[in-house]
N, CA, C and O atoms as a CHARMM CRD file, in Angstrom:
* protein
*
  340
    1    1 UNK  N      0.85700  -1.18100   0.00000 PROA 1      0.00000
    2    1 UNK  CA     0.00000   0.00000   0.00000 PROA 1      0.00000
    3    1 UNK  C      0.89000   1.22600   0.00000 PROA 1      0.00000
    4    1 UNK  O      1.96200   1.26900   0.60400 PROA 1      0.00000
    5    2 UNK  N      0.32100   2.34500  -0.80200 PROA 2      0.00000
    6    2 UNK  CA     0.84500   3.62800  -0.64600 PROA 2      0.00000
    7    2 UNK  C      1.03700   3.93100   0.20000 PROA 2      0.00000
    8    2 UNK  O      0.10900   3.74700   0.98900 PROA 2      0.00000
    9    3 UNK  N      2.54600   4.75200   0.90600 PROA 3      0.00000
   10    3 UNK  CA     2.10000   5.95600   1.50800 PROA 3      0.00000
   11    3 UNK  C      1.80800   7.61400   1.17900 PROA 3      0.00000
   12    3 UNK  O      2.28200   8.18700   0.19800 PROA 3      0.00000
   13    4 UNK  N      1.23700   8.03700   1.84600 PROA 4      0.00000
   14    4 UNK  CA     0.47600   9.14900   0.87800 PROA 4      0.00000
   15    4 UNK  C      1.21300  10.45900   2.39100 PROA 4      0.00000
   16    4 UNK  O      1.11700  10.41400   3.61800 PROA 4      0.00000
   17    5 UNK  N      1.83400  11.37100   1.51100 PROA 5      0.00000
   18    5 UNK  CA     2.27100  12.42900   2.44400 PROA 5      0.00000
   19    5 UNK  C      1.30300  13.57000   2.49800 PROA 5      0.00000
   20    5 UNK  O      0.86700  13.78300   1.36700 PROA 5      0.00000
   21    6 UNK  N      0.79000  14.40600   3.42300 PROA 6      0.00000
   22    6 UNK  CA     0.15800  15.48200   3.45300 PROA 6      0.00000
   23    6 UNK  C      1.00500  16.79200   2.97100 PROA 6      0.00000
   24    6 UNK  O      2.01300  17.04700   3.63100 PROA 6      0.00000
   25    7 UNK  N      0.73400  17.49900   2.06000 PROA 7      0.00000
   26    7 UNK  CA     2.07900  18.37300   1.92000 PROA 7      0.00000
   27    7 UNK  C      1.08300  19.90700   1.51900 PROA 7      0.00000
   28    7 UNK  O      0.02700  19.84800   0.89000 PROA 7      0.00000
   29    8 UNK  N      1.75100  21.31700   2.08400 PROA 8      0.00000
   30    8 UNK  CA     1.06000  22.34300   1.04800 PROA 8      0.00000
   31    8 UNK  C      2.20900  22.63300  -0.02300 PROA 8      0.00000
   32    8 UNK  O      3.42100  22.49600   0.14900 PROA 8      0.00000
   33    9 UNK  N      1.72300  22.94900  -0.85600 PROA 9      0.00000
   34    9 UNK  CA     2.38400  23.17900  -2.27300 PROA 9      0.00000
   35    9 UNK  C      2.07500  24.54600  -2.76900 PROA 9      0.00000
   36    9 UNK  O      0.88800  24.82400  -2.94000 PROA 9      0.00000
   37   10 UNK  N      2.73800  25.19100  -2.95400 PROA 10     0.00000
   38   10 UNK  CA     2.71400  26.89400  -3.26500 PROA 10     0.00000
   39   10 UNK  C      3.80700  26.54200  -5.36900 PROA 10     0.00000
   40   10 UNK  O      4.92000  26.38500  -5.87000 PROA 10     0.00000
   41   11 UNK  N      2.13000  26.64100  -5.74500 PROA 11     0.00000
   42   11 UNK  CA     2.11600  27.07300  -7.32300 PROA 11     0.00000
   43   11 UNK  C      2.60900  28.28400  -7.87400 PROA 11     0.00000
   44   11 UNK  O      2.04100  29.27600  -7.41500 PROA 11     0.00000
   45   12 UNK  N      3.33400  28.47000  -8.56800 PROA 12     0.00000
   46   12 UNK  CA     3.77500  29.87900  -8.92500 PROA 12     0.00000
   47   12 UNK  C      3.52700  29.99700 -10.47300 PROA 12     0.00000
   48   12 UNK  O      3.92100  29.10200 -11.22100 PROA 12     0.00000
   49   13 UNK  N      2.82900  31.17700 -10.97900 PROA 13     0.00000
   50   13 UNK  CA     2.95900  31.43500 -12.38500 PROA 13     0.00000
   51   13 UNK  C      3.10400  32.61400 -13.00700 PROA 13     0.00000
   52   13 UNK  O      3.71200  33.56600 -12.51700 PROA 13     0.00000
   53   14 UNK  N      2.67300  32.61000 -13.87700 PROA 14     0.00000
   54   14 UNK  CA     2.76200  34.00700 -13.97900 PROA 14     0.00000
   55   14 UNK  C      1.44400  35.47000 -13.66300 PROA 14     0.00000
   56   14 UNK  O      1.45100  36.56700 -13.10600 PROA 14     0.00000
   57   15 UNK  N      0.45500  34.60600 -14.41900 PROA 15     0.00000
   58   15 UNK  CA    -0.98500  34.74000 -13.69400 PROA 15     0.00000
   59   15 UNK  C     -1.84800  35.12800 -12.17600 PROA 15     0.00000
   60   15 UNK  O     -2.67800  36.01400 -11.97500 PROA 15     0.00000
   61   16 UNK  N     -1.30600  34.12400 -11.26600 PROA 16     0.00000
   62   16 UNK  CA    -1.44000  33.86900 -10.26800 PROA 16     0.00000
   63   16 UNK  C     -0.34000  33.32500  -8.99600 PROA 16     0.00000
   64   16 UNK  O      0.89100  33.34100  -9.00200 PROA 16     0.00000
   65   17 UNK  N     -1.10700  32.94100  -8.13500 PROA 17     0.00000
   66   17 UNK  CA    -0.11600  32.25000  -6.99900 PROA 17     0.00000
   67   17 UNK  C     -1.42400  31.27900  -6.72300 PROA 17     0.00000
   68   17 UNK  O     -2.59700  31.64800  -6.78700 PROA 17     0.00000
   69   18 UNK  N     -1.08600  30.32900  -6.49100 PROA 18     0.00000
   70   18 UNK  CA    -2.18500  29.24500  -6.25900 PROA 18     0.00000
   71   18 UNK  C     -1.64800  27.70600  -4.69700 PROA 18     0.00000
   72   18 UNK  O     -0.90200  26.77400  -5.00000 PROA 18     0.00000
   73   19 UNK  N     -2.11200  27.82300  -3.56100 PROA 19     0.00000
   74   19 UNK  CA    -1.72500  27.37200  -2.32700 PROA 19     0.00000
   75   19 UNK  C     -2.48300  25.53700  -2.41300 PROA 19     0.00000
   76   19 UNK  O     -3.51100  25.26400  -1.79400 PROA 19     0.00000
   77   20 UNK  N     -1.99400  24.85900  -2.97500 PROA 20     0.00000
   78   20 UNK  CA    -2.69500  23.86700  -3.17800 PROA 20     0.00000
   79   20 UNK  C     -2.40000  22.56400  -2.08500 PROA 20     0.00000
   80   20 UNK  O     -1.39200  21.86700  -2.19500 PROA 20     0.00000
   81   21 UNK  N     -3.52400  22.32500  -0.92300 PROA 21     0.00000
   82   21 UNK  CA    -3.88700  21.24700  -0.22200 PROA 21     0.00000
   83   21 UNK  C     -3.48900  19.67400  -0.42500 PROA 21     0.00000
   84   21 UNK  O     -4.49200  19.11600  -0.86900 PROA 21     0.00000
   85   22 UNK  N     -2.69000  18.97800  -0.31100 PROA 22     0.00000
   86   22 UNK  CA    -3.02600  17.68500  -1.04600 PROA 22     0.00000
   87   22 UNK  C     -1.71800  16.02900  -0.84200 PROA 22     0.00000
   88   22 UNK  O     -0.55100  15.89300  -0.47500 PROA 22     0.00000
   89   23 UNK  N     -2.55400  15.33200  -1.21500 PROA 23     0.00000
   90   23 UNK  CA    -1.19600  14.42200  -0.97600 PROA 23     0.00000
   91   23 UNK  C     -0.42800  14.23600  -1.79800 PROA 23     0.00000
   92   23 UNK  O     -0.91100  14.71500  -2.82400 PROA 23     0.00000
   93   24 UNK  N      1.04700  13.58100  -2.11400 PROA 24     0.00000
   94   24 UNK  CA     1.82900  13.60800  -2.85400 PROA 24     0.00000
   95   24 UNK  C      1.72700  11.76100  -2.55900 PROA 24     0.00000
   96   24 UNK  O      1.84600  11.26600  -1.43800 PROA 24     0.00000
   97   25 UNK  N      1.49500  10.99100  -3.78700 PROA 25     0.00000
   98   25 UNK  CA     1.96700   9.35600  -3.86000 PROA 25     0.00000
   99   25 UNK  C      3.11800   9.15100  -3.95000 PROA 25     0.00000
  100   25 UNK  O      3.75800  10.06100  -4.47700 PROA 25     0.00000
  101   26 UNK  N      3.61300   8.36300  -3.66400 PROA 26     0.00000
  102   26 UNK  CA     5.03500   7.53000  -3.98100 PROA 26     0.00000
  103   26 UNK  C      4.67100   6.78900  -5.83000 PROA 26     0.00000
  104   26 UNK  O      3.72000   6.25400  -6.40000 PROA 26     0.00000
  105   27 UNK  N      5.88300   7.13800  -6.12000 PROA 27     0.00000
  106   27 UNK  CA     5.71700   6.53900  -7.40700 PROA 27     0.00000
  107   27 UNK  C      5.04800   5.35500  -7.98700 PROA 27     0.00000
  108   27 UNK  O      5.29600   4.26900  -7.46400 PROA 27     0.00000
  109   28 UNK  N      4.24000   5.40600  -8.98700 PROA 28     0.00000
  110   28 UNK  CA     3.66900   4.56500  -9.18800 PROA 28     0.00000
  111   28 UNK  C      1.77900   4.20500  -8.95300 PROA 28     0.00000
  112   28 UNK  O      1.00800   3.30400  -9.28400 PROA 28     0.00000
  113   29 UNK  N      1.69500   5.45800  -8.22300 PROA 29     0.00000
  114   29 UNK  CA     0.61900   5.07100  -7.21100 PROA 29     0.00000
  115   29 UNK  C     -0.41300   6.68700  -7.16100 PROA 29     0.00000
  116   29 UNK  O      0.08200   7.61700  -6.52400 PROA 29     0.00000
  117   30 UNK  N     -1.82300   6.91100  -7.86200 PROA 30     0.00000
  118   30 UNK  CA    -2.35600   8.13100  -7.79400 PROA 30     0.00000
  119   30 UNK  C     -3.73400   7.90400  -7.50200 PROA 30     0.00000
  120   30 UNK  O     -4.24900   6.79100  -7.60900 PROA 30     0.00000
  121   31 UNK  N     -4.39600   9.00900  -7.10500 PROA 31     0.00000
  122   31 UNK  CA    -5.71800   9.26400  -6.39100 PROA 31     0.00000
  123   31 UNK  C     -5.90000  10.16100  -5.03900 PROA 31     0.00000
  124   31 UNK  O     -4.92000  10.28900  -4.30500 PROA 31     0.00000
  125   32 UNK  N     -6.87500  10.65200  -4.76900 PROA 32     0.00000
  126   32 UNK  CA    -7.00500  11.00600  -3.60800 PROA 32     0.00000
  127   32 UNK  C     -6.16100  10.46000  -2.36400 PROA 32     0.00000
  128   32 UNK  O     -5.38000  11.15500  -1.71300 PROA 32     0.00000
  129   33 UNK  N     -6.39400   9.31700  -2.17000 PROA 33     0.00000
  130   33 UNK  CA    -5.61600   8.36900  -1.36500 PROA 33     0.00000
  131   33 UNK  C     -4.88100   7.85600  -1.64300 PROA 33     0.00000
  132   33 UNK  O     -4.36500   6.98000  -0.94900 PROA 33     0.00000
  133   34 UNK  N     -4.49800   8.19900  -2.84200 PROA 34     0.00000
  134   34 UNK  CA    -2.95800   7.34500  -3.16500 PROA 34     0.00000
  135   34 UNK  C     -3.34000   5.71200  -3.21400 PROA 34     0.00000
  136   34 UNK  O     -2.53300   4.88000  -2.80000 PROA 34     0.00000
  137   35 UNK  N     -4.80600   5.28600  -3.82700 PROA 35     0.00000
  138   35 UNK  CA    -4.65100   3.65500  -3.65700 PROA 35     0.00000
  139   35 UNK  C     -4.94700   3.60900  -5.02200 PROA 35     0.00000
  140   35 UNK  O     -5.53900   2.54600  -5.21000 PROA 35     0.00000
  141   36 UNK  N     -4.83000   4.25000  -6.10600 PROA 36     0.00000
  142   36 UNK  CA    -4.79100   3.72400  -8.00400 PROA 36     0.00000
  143   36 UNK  C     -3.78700   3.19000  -8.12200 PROA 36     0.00000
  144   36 UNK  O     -2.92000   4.02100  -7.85200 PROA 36     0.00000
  145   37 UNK  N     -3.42600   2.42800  -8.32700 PROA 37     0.00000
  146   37 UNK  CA    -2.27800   2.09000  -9.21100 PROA 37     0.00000
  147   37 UNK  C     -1.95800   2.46800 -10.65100 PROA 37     0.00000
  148   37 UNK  O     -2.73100   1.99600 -11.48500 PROA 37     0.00000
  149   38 UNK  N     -1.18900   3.05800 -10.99800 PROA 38     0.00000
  150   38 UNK  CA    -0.77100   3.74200 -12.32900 PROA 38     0.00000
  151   38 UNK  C      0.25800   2.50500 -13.39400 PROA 38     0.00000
  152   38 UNK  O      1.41600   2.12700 -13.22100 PROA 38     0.00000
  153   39 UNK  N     -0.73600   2.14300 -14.47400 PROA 39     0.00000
  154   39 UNK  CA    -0.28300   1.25500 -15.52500 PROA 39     0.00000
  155   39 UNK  C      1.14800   2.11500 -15.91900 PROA 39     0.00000
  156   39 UNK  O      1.12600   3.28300 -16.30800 PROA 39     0.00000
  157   40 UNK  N      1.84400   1.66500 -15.82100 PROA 40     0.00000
  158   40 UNK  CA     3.09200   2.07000 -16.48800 PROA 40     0.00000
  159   40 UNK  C      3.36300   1.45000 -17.51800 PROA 40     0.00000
  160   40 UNK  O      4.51800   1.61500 -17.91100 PROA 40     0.00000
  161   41 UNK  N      2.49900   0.55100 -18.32600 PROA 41     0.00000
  162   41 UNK  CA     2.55100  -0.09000 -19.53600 PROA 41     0.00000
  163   41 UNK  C      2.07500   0.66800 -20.65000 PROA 41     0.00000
  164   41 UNK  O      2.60000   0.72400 -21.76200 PROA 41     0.00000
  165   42 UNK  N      0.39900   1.60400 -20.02000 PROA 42     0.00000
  166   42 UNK  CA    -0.07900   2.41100 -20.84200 PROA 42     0.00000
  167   42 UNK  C      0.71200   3.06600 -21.28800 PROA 42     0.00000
  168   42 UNK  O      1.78100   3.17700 -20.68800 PROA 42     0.00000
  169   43 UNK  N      0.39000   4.06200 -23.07100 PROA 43     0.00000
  170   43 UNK  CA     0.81700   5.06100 -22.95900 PROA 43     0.00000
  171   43 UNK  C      2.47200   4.80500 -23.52700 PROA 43     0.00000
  172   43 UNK  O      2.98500   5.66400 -24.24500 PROA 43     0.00000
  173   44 UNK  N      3.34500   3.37600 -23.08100 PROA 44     0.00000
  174   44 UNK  CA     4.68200   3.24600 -23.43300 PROA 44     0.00000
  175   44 UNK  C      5.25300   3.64800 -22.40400 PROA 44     0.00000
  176   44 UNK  O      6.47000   3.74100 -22.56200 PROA 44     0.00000
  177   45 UNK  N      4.83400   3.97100 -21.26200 PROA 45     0.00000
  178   45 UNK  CA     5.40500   4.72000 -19.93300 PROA 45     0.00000
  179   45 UNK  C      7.17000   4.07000 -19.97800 PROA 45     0.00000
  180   45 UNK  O      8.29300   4.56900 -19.90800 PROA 45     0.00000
  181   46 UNK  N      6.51500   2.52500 -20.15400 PROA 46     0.00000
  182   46 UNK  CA     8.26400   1.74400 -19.87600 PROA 46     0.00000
  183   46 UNK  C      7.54400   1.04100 -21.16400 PROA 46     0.00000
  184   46 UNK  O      6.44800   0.77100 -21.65400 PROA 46     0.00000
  185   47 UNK  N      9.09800   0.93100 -21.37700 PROA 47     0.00000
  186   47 UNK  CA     9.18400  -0.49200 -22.25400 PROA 47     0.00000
  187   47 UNK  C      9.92600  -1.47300 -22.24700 PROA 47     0.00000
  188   47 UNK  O     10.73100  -1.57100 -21.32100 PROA 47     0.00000
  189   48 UNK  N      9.87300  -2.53800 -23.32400 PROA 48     0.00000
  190   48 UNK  CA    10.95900  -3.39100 -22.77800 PROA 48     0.00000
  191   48 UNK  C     11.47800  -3.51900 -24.16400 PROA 48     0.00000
  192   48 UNK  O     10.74600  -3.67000 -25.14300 PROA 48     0.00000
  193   49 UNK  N     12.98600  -3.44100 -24.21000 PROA 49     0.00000
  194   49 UNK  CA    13.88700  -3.95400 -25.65500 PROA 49     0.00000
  195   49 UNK  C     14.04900  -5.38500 -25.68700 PROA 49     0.00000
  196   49 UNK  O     13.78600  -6.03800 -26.69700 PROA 49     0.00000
  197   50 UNK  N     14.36900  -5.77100 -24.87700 PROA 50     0.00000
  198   50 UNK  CA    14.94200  -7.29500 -24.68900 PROA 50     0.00000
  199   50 UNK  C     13.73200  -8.36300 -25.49100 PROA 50     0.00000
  200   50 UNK  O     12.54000  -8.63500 -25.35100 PROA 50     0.00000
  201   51 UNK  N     14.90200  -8.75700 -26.41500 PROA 51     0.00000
  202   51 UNK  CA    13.32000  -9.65400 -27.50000 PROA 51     0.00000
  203   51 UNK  C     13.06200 -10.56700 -26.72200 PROA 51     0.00000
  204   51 UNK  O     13.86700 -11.06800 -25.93700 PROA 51     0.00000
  205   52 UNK  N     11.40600 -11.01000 -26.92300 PROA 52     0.00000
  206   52 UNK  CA    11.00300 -11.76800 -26.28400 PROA 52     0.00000
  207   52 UNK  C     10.18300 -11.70100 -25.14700 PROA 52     0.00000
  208   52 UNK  O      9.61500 -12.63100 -24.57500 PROA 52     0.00000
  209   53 UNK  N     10.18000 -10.50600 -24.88000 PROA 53     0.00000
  210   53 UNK  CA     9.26200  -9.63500 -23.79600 PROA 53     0.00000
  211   53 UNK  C      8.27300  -8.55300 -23.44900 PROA 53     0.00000
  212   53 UNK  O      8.26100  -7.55300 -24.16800 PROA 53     0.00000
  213   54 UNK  N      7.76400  -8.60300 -22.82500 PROA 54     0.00000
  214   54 UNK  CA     6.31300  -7.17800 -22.86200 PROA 54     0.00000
  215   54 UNK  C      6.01400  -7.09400 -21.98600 PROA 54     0.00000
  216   54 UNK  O      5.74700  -8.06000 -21.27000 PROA 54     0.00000
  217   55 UNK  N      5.88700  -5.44400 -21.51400 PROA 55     0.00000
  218   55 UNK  CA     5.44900  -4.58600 -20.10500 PROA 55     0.00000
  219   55 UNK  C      4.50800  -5.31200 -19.62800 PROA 55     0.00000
  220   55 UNK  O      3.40200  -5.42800 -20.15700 PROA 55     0.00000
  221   56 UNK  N      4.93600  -5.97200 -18.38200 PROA 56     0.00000
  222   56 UNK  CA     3.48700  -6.30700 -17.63100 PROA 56     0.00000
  223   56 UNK  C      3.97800  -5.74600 -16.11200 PROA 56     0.00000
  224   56 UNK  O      4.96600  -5.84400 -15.38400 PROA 56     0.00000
  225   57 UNK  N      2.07600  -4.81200 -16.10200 PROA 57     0.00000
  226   57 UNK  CA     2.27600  -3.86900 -14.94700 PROA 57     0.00000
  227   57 UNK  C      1.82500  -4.55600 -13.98100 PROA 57     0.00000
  228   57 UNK  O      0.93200  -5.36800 -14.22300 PROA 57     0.00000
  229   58 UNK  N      2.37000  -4.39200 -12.52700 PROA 58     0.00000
  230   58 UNK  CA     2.57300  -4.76600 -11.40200 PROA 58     0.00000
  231   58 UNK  C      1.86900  -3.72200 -10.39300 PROA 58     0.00000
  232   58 UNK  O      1.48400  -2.68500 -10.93200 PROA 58     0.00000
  233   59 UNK  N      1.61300  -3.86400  -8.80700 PROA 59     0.00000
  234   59 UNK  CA     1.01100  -2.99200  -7.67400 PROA 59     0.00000
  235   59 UNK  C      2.16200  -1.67500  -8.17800 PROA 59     0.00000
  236   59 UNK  O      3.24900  -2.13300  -8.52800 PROA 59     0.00000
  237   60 UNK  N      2.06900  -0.44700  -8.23600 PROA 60     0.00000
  238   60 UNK  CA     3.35600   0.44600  -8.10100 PROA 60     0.00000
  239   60 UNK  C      4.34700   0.31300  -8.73000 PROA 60     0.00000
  240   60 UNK  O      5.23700   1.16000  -8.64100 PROA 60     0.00000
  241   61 UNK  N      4.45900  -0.66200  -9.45100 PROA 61     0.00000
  242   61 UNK  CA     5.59800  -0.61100 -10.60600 PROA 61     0.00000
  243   61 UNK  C      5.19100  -1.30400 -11.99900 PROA 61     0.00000
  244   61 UNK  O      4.03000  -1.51600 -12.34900 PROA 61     0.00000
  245   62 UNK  N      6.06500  -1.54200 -12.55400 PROA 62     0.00000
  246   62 UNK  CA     6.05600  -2.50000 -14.01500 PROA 62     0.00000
  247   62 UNK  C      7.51700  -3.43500 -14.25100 PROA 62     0.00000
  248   62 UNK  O      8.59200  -2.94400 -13.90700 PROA 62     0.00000
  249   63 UNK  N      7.44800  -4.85600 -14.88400 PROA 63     0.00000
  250   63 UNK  CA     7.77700  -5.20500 -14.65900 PROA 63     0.00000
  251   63 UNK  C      8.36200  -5.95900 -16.75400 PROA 63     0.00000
  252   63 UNK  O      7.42700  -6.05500 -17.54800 PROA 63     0.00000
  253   64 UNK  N      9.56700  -6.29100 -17.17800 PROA 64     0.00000
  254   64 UNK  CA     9.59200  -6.89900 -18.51900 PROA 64     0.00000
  255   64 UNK  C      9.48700  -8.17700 -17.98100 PROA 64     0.00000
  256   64 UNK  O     10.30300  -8.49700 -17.11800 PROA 64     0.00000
  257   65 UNK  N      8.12900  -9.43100 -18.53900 PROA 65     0.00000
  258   65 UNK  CA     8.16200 -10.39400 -18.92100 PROA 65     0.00000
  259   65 UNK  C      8.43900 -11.04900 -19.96200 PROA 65     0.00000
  260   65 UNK  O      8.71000 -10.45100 -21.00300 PROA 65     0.00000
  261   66 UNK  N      8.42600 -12.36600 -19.89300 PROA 66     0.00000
  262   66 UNK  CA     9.07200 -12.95500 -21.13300 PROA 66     0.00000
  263   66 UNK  C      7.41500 -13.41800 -21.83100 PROA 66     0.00000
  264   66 UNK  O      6.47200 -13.84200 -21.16300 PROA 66     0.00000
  265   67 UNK  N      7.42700 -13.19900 -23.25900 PROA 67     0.00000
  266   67 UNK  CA     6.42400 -13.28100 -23.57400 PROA 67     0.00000
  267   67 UNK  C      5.87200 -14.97800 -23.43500 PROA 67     0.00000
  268   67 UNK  O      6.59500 -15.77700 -22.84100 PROA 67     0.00000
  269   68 UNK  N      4.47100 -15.45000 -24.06600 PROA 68     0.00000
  270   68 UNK  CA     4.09800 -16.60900 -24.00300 PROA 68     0.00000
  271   68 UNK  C      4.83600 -17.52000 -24.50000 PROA 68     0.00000
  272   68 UNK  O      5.58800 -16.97000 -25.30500 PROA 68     0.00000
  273   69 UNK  N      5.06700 -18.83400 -24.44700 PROA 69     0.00000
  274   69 UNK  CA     5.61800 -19.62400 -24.65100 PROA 69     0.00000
  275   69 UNK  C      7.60600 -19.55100 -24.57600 PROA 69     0.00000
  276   69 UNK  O      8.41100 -20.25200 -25.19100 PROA 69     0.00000
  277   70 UNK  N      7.83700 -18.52500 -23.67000 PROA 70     0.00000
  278   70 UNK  CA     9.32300 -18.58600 -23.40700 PROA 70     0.00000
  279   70 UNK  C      9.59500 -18.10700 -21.93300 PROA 70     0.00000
  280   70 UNK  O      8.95100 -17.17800 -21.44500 PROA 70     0.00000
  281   71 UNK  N     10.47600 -18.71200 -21.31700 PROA 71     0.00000
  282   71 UNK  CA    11.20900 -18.57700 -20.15600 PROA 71     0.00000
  283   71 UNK  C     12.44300 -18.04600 -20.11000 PROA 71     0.00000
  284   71 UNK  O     13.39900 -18.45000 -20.77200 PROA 71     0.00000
  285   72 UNK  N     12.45400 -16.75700 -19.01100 PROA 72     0.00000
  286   72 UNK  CA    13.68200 -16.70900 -18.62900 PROA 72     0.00000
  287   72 UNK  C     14.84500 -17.73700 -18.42200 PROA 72     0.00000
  288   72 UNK  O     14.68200 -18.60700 -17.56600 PROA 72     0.00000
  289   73 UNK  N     16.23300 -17.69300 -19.28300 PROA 73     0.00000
  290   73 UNK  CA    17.08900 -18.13400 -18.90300 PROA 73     0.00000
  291   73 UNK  C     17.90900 -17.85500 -17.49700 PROA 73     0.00000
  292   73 UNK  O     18.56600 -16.82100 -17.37600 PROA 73     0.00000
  293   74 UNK  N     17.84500 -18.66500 -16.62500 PROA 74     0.00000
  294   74 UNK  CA    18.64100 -18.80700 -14.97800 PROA 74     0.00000
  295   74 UNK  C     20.27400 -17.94700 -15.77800 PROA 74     0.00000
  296   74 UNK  O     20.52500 -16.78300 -15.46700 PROA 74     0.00000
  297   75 UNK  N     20.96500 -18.52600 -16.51100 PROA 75     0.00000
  298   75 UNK  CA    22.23200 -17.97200 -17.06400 PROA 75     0.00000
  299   75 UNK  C     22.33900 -16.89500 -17.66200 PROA 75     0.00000
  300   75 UNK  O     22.97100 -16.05000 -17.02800 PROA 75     0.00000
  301   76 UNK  N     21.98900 -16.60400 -18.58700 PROA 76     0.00000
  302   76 UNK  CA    21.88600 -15.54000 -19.60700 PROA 76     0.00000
  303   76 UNK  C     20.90200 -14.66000 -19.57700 PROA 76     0.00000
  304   76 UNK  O     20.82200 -13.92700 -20.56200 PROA 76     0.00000
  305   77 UNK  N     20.04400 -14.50700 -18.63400 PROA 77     0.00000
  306   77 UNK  CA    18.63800 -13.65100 -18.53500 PROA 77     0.00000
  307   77 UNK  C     17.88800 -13.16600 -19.28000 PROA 77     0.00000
  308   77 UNK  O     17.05500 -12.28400 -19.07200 PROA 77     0.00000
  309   78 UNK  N     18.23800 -13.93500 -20.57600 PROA 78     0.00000
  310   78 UNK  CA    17.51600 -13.48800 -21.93800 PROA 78     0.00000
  311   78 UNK  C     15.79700 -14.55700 -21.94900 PROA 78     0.00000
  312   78 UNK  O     15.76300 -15.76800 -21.73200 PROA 78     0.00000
  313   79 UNK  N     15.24900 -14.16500 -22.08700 PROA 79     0.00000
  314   79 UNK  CA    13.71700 -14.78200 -22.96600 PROA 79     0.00000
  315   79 UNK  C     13.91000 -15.88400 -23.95900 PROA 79     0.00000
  316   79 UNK  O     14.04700 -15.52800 -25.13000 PROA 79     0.00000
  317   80 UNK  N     13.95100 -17.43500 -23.63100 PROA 80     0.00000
  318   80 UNK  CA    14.16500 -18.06700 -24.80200 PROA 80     0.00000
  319   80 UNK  C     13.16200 -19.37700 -24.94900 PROA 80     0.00000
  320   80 UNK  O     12.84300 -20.10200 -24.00700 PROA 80     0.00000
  321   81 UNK  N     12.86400 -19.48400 -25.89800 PROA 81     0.00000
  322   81 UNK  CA    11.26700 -19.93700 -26.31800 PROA 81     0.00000
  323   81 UNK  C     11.91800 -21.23400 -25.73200 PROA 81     0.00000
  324   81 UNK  O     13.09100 -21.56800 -25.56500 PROA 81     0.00000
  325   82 UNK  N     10.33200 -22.03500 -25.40400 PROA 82     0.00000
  326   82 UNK  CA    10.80900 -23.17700 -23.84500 PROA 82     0.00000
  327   82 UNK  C     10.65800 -24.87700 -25.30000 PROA 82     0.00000
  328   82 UNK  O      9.90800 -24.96200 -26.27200 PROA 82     0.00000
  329   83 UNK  N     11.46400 -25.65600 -24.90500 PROA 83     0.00000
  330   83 UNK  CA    11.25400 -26.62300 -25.89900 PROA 83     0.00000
  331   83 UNK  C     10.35500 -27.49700 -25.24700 PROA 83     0.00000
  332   83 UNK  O     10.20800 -27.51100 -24.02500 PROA 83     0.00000
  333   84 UNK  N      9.55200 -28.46700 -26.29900 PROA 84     0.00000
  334   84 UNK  CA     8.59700 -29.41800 -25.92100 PROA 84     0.00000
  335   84 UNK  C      9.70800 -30.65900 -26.17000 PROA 84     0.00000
  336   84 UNK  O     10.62000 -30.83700 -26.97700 PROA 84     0.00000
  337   85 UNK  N      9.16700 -31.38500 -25.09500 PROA 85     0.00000
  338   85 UNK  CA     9.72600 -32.72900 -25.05800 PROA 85     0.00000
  339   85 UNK  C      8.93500 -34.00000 -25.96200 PROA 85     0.00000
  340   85 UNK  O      9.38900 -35.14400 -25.94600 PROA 85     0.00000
């Protein structure tokens, strides 16, 4: 679970000055209460290069899996399609 800080925040522009009430989430994490979880997949937020893999988002973070039908290699940590026996 989030923790959610109480903070005031003094906006500055050019327009105005604006004193804004509110919590600040820990990364990953938005709403009133800080209990949304924010897809970091949407959008391309993260991605993953490593062939063989695709953003799958997690509580507060995101995470590169190895796509269907392949497993992480224990040695080489690469994605490599799993053989049938």
């Amino acid at each position: 679970m989030a923790i959610n800080l109480f903070v005031d925040v003094l906006i500055v522009s050019l327009e105005r000055i604006i004193l804004f009430k509110g919590c600040v989430c820990d990364s990953g994490w938005s709403g009133v209460s800080c209990d949304v979880d924010i897809d970091e997949c949407k959008d391309y937020q993260m991605t993953c290069n490593e062939p063989n893999t695709r953003c799958l988002n997690t509580p507060g973070n995101a995470t590169c899996a190895c796509n269907v039908g392949y497993r992480r290699n224990s040695t080489s940590g690469l994605c490599e399609g799993m053989r049938v026996l």
